[in-house]
C-alpha positions in Angstrom: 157.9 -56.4 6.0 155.7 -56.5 2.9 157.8 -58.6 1.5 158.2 -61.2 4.3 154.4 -61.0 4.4 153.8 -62.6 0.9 156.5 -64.9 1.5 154.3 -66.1 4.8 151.1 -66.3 3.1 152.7 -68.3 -0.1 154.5 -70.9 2.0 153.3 -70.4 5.8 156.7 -71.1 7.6 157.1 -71.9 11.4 160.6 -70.0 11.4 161.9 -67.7 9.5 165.8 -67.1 9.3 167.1 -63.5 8.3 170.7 -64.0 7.1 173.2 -62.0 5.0 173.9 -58.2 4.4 170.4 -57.3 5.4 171.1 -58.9 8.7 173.6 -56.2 9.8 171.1 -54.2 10.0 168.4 -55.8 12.1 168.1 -53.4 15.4 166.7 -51.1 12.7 164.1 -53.1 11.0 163.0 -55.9 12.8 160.3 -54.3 15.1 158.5 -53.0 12.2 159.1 -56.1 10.2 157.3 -58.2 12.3 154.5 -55.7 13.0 154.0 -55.4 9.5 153.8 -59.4 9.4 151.4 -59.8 12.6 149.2 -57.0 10.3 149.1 -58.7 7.3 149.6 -62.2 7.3 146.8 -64.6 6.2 148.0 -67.8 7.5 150.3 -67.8 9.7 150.2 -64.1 11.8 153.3 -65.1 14.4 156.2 -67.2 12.6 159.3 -67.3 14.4 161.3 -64.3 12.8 164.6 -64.6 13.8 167.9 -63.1 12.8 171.2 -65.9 12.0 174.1 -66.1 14.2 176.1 -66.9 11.3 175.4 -63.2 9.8 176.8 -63.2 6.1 176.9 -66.7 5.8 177.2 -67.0 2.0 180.7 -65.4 2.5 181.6 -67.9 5.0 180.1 -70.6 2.7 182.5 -68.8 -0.3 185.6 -69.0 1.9 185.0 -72.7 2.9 185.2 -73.3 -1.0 188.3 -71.2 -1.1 190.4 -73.6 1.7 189.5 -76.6 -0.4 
């Protein structure tokens, strides 16, 4: 969430996208995630902090490559 936060404050995005490994994990961390944003955000205290339906996408992106 810290994280996140100083990634808000540096480049105040509408959305954010939460892809990849860390992703499989989201019923764990989200809530506190975006508590921790709404606490300490400077600009923007409610982006849109959503998780990808394409989950791991990097692997699907590596596997594209592959079939070519």
């Amino acid at each position: 969430g810290v994280n996140l936060t100083n990634f808000v404050n540096i480049f105040d995005p509408n959305i954010i996208v939460i892809g990849g490994k860390i992703s499989n994990a989201w019923k764990f961390f989200s809530k506190s995630m975006k508590k921790t944003v709404k606490e300490r955000a400077y600009v923007n205290k409610n982006p849109i902090i959503v998780k990808s339906r394409l989950g791991d996408a990097a692997i699907l992106g590596a596997a594209s490559l592959i079939r070519k």
